[in-house]
NUVEXBA-878612 format. One record per residue: residue in three letters; x, y, z of N, C-alpha, C in turn. Coordinates in steps of 0.2 Angstrom, whole numbers, padded with zeros to 4 digits, always signed. Layout:
// NUVEXBA-878612
ALAXYZXYZXYZ ...
***
This chain:
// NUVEXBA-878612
UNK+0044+0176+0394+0038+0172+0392+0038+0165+0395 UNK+0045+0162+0395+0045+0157+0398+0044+0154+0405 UNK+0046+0159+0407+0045+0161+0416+0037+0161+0418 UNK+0036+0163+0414+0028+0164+0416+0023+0158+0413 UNK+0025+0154+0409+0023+0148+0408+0023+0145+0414 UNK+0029+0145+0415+0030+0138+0420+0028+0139+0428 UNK+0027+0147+0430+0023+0148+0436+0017+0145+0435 UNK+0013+0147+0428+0008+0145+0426+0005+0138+0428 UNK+0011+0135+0425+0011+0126+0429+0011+0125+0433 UNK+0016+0125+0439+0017+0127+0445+0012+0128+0449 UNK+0008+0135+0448+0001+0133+0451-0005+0129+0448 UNK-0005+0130+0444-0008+0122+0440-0007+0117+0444 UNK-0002+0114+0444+0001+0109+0449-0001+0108+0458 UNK+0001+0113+0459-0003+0118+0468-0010+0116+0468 UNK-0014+0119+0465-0020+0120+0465-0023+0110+0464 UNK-0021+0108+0460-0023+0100+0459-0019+0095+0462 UNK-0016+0098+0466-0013+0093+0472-0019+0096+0478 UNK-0019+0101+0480-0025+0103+0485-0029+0101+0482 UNK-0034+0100+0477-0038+0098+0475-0041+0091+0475 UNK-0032+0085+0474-0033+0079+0478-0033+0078+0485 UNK-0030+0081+0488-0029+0081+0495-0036+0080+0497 UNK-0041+0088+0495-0046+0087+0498-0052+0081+0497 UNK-0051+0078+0493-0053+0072+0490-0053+0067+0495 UNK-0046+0065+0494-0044+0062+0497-0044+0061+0505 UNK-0045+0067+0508-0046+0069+0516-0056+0067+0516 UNK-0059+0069+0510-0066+0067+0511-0067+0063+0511 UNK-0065+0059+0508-0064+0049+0505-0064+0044+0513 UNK-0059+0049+0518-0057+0045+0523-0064+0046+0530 UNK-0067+0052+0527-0071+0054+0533-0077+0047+0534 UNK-0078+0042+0527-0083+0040+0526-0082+0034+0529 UNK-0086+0033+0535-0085+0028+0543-0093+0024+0542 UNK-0092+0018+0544-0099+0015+0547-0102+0021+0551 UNK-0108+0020+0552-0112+0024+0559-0112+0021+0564 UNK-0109+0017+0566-0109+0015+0575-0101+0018+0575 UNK-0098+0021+0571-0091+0024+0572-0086+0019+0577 UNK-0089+0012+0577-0085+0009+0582-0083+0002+0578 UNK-0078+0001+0577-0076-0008+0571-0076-0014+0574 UNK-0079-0018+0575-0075-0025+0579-0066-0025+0578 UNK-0065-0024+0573-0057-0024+0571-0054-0021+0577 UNK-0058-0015+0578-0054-0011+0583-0055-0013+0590 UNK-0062-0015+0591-0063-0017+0599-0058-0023+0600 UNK-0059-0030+0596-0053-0033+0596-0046-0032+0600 UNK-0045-0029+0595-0036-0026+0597-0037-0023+0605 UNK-0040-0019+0605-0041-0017+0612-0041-0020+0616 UNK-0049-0025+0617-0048-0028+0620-0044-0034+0622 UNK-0038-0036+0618-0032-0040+0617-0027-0038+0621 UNK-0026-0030+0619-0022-0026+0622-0016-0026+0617 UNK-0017-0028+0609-0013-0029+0603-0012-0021+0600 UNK-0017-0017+0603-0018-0010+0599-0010-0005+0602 UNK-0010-0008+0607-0003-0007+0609+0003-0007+0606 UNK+0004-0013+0604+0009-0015+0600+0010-0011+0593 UNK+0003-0012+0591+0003-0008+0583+0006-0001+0586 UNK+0005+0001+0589+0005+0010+0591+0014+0010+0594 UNK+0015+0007+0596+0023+0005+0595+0026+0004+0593 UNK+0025-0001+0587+0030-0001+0581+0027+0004+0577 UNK+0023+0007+0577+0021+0015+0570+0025+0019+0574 UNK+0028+0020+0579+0029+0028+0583+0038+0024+0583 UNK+0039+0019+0583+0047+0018+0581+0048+0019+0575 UNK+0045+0015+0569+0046+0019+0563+0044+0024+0562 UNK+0042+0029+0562+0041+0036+0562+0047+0039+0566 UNK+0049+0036+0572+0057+0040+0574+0062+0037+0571 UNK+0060+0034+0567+0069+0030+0564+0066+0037+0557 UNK+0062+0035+0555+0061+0038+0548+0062+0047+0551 UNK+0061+0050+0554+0062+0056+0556+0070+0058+0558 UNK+0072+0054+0562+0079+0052+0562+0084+0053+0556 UNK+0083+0046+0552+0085+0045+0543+0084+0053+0542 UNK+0077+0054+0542+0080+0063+0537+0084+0068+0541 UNK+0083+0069+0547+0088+0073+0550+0095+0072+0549 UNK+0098+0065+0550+0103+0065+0548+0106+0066+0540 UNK+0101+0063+0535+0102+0066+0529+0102+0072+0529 UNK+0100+0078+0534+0098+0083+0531+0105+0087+0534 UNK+0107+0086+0537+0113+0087+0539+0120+0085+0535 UNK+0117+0079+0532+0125+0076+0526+0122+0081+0522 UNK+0118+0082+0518+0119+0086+0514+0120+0094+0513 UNK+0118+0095+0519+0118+0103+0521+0128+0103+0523 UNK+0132+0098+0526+0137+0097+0524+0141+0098+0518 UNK+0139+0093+0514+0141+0093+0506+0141+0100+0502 UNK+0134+0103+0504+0133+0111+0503+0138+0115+0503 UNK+0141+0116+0509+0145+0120+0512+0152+0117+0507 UNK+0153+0111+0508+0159+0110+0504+0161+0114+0496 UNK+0155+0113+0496+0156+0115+0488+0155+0122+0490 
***
């Protein structure tokens, strides 16, 4: 009886996480109509949109990096035990 509770949950859980997700993903669709920002021509035209897209794609390789390595100490530890 207990087992089947907690699937119960479980998918409860699934379902209302998809449920925010898709919220969430609609929330961000919502643009001006010229689809185009000053904020953004700015950068561009500065040549600064660069930069950002630079530093976002280092952190993402450091942060990708961190977890492989982590994912290797612990799959280490695994084995040990």
């Amino acid at each position: 009886m207990n087992i089947f509770k907690t699937q119960r949950m479980q998918k409860f859980k699934n379902v209302f996480f998809l449920l925010a997700c898709m919220l969430f993903s609609v929330l961000l669709l919502a643009q001006n109509g010229s689809g185009k920002s000053a904020f953004g021509n700015t950068m561009r035209s500065n040549g600064r949109i660069y930069v950002v897209v630079a530093v976002m794609l280092t952190i993402l390789a450091g942060l990708i990096l961190y977890m492989v390595r982590l994912d290797r100490k612990i799959t280490k530890l695994e084995k040990e035990n």
